[in-house]
C-alpha positions as CSV (number, residue, x, y, z in Angstrom):
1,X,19.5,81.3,-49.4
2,X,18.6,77.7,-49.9
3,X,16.3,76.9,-53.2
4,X,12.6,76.0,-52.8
5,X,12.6,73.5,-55.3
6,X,9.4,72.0,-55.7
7,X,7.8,68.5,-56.9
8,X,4.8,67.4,-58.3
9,X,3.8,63.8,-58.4
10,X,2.3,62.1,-61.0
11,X,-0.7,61.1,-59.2
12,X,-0.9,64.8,-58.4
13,X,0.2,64.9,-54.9
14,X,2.8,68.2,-54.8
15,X,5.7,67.8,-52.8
16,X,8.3,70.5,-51.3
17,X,12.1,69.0,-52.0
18,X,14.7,71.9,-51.7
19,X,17.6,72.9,-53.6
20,X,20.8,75.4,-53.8
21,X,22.0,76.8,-50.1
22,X,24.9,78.5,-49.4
23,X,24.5,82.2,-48.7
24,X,26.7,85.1,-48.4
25,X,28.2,86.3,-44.6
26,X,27.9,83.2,-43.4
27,X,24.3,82.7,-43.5
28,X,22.7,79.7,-43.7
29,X,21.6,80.7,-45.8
30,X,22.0,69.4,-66.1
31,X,21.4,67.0,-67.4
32,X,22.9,67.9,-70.2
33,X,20.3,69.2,-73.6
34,X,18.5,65.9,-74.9
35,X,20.5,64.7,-78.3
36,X,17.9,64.7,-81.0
37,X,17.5,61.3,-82.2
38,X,16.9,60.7,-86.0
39,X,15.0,57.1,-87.3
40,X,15.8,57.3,-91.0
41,X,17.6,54.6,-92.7
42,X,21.4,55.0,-93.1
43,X,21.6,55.5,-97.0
44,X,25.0,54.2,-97.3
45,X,28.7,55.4,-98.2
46,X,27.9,58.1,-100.5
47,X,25.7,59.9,-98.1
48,X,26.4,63.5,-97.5
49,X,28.3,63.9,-94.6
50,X,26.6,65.8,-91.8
51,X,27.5,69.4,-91.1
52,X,29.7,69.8,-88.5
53,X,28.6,71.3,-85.3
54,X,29.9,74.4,-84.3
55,X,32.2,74.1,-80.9
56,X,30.5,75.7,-77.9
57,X,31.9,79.1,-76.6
58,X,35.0,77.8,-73.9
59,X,32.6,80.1,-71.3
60,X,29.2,78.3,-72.3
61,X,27.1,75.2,-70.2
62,X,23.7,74.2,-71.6
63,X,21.5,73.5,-68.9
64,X,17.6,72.2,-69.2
65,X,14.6,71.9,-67.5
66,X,13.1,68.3,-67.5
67,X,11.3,66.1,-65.3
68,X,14.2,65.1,-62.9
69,X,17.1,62.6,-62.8
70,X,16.3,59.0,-63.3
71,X,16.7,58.3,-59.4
72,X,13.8,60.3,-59.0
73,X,12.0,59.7,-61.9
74,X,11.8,55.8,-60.8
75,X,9.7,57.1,-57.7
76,X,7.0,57.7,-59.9
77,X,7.3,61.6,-59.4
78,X,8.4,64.4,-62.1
79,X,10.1,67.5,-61.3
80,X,8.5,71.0,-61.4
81,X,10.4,74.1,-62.7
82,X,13.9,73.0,-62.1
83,X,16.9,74.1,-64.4
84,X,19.9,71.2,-64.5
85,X,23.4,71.1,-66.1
86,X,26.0,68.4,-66.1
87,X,29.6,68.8,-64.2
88,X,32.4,65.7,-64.6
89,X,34.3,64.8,-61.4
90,X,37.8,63.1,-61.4
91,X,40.0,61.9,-59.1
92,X,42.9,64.9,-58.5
93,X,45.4,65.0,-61.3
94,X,43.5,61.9,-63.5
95,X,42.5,62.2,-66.9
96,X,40.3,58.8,-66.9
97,X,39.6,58.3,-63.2
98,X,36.2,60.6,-63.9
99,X,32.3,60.4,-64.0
100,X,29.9,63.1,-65.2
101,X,27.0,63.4,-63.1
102,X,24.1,64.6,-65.0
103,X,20.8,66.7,-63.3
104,X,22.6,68.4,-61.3
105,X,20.5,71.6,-60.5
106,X,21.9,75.3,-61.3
107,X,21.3,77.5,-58.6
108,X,22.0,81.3,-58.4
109,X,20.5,81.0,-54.6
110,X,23.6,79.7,-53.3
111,X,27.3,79.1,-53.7
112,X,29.2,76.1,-54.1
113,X,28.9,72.2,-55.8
114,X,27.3,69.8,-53.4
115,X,26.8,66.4,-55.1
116,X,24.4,63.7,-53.6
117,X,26.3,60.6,-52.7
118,X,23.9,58.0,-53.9
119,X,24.2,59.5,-58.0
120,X,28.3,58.6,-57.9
121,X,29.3,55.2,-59.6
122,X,32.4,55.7,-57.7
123,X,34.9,56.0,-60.4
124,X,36.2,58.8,-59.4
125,X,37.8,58.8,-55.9
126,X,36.9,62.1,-53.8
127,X,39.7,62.8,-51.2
128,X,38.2,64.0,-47.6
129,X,39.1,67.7,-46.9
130,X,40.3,67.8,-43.1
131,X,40.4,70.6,-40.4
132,X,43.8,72.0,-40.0
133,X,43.6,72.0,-36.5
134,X,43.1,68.3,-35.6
135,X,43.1,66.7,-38.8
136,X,40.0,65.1,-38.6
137,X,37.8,64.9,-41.6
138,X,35.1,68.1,-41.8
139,X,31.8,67.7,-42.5
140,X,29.2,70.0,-43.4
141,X,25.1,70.8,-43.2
142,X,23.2,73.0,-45.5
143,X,19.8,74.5,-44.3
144,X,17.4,75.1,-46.6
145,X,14.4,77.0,-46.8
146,X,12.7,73.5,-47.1
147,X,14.5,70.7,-45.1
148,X,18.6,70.4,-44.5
149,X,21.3,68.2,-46.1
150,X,24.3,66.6,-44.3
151,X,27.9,65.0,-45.9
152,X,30.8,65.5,-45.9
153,X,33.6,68.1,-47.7
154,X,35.6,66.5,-50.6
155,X,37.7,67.7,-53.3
156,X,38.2,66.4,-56.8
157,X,39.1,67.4,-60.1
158,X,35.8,69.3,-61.6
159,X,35.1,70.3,-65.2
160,X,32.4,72.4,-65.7
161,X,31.3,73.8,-69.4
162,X,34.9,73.9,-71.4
163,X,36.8,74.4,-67.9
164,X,38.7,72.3,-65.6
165,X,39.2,73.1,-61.9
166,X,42.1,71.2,-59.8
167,X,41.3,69.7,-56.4
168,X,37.7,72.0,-55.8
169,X,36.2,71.5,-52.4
170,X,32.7,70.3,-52.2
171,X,30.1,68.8,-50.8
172,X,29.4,65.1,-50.6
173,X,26.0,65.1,-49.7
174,X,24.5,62.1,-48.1
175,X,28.2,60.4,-47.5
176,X,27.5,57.1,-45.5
177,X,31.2,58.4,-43.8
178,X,29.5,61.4,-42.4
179,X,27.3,59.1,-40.0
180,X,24.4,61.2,-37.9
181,X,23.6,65.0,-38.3
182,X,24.0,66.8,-35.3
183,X,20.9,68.1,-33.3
184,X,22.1,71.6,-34.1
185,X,21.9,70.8,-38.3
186,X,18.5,69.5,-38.0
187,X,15.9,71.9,-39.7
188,X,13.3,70.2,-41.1
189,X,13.0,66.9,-42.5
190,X,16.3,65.4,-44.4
191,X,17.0,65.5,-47.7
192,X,20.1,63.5,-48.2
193,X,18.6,61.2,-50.9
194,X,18.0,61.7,-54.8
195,X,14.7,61.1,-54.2
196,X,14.1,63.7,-51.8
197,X,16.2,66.3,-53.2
198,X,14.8,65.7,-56.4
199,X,18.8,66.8,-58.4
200,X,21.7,64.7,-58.7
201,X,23.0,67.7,-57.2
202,X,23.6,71.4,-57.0
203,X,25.9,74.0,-58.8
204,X,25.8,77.0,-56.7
205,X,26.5,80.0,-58.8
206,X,24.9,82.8,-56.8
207,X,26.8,86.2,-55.3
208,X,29.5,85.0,-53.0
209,X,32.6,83.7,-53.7
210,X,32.9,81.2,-50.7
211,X,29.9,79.7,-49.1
212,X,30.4,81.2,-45.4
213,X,33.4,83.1,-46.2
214,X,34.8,85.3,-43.1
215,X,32.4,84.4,-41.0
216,X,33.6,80.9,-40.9
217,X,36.5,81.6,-40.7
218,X,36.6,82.9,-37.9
219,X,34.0,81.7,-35.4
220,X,32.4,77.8,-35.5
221,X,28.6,78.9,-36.4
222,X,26.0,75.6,-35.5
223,X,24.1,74.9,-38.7
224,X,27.6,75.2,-40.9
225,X,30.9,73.5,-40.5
226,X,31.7,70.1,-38.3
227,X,34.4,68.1,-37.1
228,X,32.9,64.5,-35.6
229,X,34.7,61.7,-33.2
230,X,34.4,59.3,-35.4
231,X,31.9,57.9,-37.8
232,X,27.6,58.2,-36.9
233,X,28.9,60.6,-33.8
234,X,25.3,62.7,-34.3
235,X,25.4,65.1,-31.0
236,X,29.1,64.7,-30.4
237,X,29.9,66.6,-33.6
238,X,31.1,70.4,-32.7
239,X,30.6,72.9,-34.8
240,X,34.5,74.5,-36.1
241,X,35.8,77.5,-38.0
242,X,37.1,77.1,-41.2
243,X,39.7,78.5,-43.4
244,X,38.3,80.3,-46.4
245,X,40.4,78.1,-48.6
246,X,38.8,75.3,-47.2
247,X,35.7,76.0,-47.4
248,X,32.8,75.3,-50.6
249,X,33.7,77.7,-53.0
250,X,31.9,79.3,-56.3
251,X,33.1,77.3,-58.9
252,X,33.3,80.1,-61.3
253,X,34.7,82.3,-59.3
254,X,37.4,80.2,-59.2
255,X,37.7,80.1,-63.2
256,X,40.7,81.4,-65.0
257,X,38.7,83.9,-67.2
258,X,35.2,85.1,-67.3
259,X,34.4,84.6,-63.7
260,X,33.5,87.8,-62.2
261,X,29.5,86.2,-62.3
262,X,27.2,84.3,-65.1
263,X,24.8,85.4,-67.5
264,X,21.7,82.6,-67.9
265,X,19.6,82.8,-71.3
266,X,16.2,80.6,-71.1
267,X,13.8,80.4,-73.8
268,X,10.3,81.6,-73.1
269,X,7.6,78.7,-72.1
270,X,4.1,78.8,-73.3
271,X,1.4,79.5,-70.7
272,X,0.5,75.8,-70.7
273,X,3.7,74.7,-69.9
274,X,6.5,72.6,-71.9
275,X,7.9,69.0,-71.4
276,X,11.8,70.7,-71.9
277,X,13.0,74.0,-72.3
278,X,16.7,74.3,-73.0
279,X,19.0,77.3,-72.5
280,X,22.7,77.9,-72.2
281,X,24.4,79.6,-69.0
282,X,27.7,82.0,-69.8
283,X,30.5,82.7,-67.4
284,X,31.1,86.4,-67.1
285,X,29.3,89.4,-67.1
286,X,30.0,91.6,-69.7
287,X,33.6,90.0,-70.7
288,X,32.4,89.0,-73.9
289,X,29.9,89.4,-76.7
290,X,27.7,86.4,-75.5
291,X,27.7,87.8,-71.6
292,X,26.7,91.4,-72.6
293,X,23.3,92.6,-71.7
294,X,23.0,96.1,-73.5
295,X,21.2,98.8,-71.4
296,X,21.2,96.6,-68.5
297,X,21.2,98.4,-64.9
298,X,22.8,96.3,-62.2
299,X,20.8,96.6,-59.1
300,X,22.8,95.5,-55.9
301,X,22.5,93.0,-53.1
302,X,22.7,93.1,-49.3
303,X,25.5,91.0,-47.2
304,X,22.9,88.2,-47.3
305,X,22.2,88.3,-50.8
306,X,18.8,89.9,-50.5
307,X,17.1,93.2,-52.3
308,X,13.7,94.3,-52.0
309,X,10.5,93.8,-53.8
310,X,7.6,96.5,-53.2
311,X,4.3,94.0,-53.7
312,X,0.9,94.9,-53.0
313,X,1.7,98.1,-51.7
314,X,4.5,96.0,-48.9
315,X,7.7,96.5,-49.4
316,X,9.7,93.3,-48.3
317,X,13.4,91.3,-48.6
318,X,13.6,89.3,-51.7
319,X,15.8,87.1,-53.7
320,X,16.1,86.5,-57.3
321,X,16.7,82.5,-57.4
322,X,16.5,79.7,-60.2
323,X,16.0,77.0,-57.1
324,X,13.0,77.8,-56.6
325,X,10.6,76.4,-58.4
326,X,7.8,79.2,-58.5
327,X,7.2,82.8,-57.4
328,X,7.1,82.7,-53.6
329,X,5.0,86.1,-51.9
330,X,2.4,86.4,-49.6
331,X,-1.1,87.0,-50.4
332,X,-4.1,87.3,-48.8
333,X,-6.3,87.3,-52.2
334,X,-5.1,84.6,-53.7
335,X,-6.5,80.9,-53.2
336,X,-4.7,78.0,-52.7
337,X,-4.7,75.3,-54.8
338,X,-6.9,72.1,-53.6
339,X,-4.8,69.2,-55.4
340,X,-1.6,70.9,-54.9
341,X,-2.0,72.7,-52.1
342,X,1.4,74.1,-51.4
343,X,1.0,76.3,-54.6
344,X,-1.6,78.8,-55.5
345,X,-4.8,78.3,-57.5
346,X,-6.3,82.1,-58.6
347,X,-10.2,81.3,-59.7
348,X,-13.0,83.9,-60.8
349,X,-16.3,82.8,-59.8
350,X,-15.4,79.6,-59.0
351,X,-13.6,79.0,-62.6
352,X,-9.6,78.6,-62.8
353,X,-8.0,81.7,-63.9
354,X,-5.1,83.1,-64.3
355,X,-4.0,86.9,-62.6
356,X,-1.9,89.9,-64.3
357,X,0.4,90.9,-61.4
358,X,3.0,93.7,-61.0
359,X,5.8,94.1,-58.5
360,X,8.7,96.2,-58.6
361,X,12.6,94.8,-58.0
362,X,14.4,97.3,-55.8
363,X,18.1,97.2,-55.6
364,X,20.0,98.3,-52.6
365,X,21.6,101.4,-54.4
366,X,18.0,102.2,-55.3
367,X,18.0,100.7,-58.7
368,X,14.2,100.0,-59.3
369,X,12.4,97.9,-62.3
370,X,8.9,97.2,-63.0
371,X,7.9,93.3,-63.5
372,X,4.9,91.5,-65.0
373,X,4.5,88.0,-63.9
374,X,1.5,86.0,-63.8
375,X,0.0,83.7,-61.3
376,X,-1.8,80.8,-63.1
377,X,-3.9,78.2,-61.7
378,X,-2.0,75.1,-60.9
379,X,-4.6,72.4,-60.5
380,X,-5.9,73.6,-64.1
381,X,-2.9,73.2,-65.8
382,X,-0.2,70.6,-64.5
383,X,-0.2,67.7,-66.7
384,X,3.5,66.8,-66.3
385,X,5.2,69.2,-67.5
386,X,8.7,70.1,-66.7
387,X,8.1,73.9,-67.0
388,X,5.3,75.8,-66.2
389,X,5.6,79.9,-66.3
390,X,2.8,80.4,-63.7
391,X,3.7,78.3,-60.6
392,X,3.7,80.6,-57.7
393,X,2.8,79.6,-54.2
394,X,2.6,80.9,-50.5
395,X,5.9,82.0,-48.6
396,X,4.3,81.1,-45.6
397,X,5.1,77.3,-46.4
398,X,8.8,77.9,-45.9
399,X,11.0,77.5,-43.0
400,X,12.5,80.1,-41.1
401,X,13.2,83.9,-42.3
402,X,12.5,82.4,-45.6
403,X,9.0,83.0,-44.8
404,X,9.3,86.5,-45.1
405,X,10.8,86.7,-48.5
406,X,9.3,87.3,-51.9
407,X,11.5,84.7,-54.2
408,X,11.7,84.7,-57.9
409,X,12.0,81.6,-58.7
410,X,12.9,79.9,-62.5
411,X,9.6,81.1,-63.9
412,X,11.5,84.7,-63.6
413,X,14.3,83.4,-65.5
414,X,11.9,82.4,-68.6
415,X,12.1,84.2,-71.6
416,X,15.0,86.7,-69.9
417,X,18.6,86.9,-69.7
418,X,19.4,87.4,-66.1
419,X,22.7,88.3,-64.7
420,X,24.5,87.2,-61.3
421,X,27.2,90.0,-60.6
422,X,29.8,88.0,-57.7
423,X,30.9,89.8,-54.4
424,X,34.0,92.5,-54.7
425,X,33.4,92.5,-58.9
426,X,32.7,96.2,-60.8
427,X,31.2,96.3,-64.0
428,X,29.8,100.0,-65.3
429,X,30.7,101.1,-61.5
430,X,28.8,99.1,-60.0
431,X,30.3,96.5,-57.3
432,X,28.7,93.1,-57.0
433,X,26.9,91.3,-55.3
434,X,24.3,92.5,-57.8
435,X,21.9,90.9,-60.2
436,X,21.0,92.6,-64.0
437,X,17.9,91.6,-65.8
């Protein structure tokens, strides 16, 4: 399921950029933490040396959330609620041929890397990944719950955390060779730019292992995979099947050790909100000390990646997903914001205010746990922040079946360590797809 990623401007307008895609069963479904900079005068030679840092866990990446990559920053926007790490791409078997791209957002809503063209220097040379059949370079388009990218596929050296993958497929979002989406990719406006997409970026981490997976493989499904002509071919593109191997993969799935899911840890954020909160992402669920969650009950997914929430009395499909930017649900009692008007505004007798809600998570083997969120008043609070615990807006905003879904976006992840059990893995017998919290 794409990410809802959201966008507030500075002059207060809100905007709706997406993030994340992918999806399991062929469904369409960080910057790194800011050094800490110190002013006082070097007192020479005979200073104390500094003590040294301890080296990060080989399964650990630090993500933030900020106010956006500088590509977007420059349009005079910030960012609202989105959580970011850092990969480093190289070309295929260099050591110095690389570039790390910061803000590049960390998604459990869908699988695989997709990297937005315009945020490469181009010192790292991505090779084209062609279709077996004809040899002709494949291209792909991601439809989100908001809009719909278009690239190519591409495969470099990638080094994520401590860990280096060899030749990885992914996604060049945005590639100039792609030419013209297709009619049958177009869902929504485009969001092939930085600016628009609002990440360098996205590191899918979520259920599945491969982004389409059998499905792909064996039947050419319109909204997915594409062979073209040549370059700009738009409606002469045709869809195509494509080998699993071939295919946008989960990164850490792919890992050597530690990849049967990840763990994410995020601070709590204050009710007004906080210009950074930093937190660390582990790969593995319960393979080591630091990706252990004692007590926790794994509650499992559907083939799309979906569970239930019970809401208001409704019980309804739901996802558990850092891309978006706020809870998405239905209501019928809750105002809309008048600023932002794509998120909601609760007010008692015509004074913002913020509501106590209650919902219940439902896994698919019947796993059930209570949760307490609150839905704060948007136009009362945003001041710039990068994180805000209370964002939560209409469903109804969305595109497609997404419409329908109650999403628990990044303010679910504050203050809680939540788990993303992969596809096909067992831990305390349960088999994944399954989420822990």
């Amino acid at each position: 399921m794409r990410k809802l990623a959201a966008v507030l401007c500075l002059v207060g307008v809100l905007a709706l950029p997406s993030c994340g895609g992918g999806g399991g069963g062929g469904e369409a479904p960080p910057n790194q933490p800011l050094a800490t900079v110190s002013n006082a005068a070097d007192t020479g030679a005979d200073a104390a040396a500094p003590p040294s840092t301890p080296a990060a866990p080989a399964n650990a990446l630090p993500v933030v959330v900020d106010t956006g990559p500088a590509l977007f920053l420059l349009t005079g926007r910030k960012v609202l609620n989105m959580l970011y790490a850092s990969v480093t791409l190289c070309t295929t078997g260099s050591a110095t041929a690389c570039e790390t791209i910061d803000h590049v957002q960390l998604d459990t809503g869908s699988t695989g890397l997709r990297i937005l063209a315009p945020a490469l220097s181009g010192k790292a040379a991505l090779q084209p990944v062609v279709e077996a059949a004809s040899g002709s370079a494949l291209r792909q388009c991601v439809q989100y719950a908001d809009g719909f990218t278009w690239g190519s596929v591409v495969s470099a050296d990638v080094k994520i955390g401590g860990q280096t993958l060899a030749s990885l497929p992914l996604n060049l979002i945005g590639d100039p060779a792609a030419g013209v989406p297709p009619p049958t990719c177009v869902s929504g406006p485009g969001k092939n730019s930085v600016s628009l997409f609002g990440a360098n970026g996205v590191l899918g981490v979520g259920s599945f292992v491969r982004d389409c997976g059998a499905n792909c493989a064996a039947y050419a499904i319109p909204g997915m995979y594409y062979v073209c002509p040549s370059a700009g071919a738009g409606a002469l593109c045709r869809a195509t099947k494509v080998a699993e191997a071939q295919q946008v993969p989960n990164p850490v799935a792919l890992l050597p050790g530690d990849n049967n899911g990840v763990t994410i840890q995020l601070p709590p954020v204050p009710r007004s909100g906080s210009a950074l909160a930093g937190g660390t992402v582990y790969f593995g669920v319960a393979t080591r000390s630091n990706n252990t969650l004692p007590g926790a009950r794994l509650l499992t997914l559907d083939g799309s990646g979906t569970l239930l929430t019970s809401y208001g009395g409704v019980q309804q499909r739901a996802i558990v997903d850092s891309g978006s930017n706020g809870y998405f649900f239905a209501s019928d009692s809750i105002a809309t914001c008048t600023r932002h008007q794509a998120f909601y505004c609760p007010t008692a007798g015509g004074a913002p205010t913020s509501l106590a809600q209650t919902a219940f998570i439902v896994g698919r083997n019947g796993r059930m746990e209570a949760v307490s969120f609150t839905v704060d008043n948007i136009d009362d609070l945003f001041i710039g922040q990068a994180a805000l615990p209370g964002a939560a807006a209409p469903s109804s905003g969305l595109i497609g079946g997404a419409a329908g879904l109650f999403s628990w976006g990044l303010p679910f992840f504050f203050g809680r360590t939540v788990q993303v059990l992969f596809e096909g893995m067992t831990v305390d017998g349960v088999t994944g797809p399954a989420i822990a919290f």
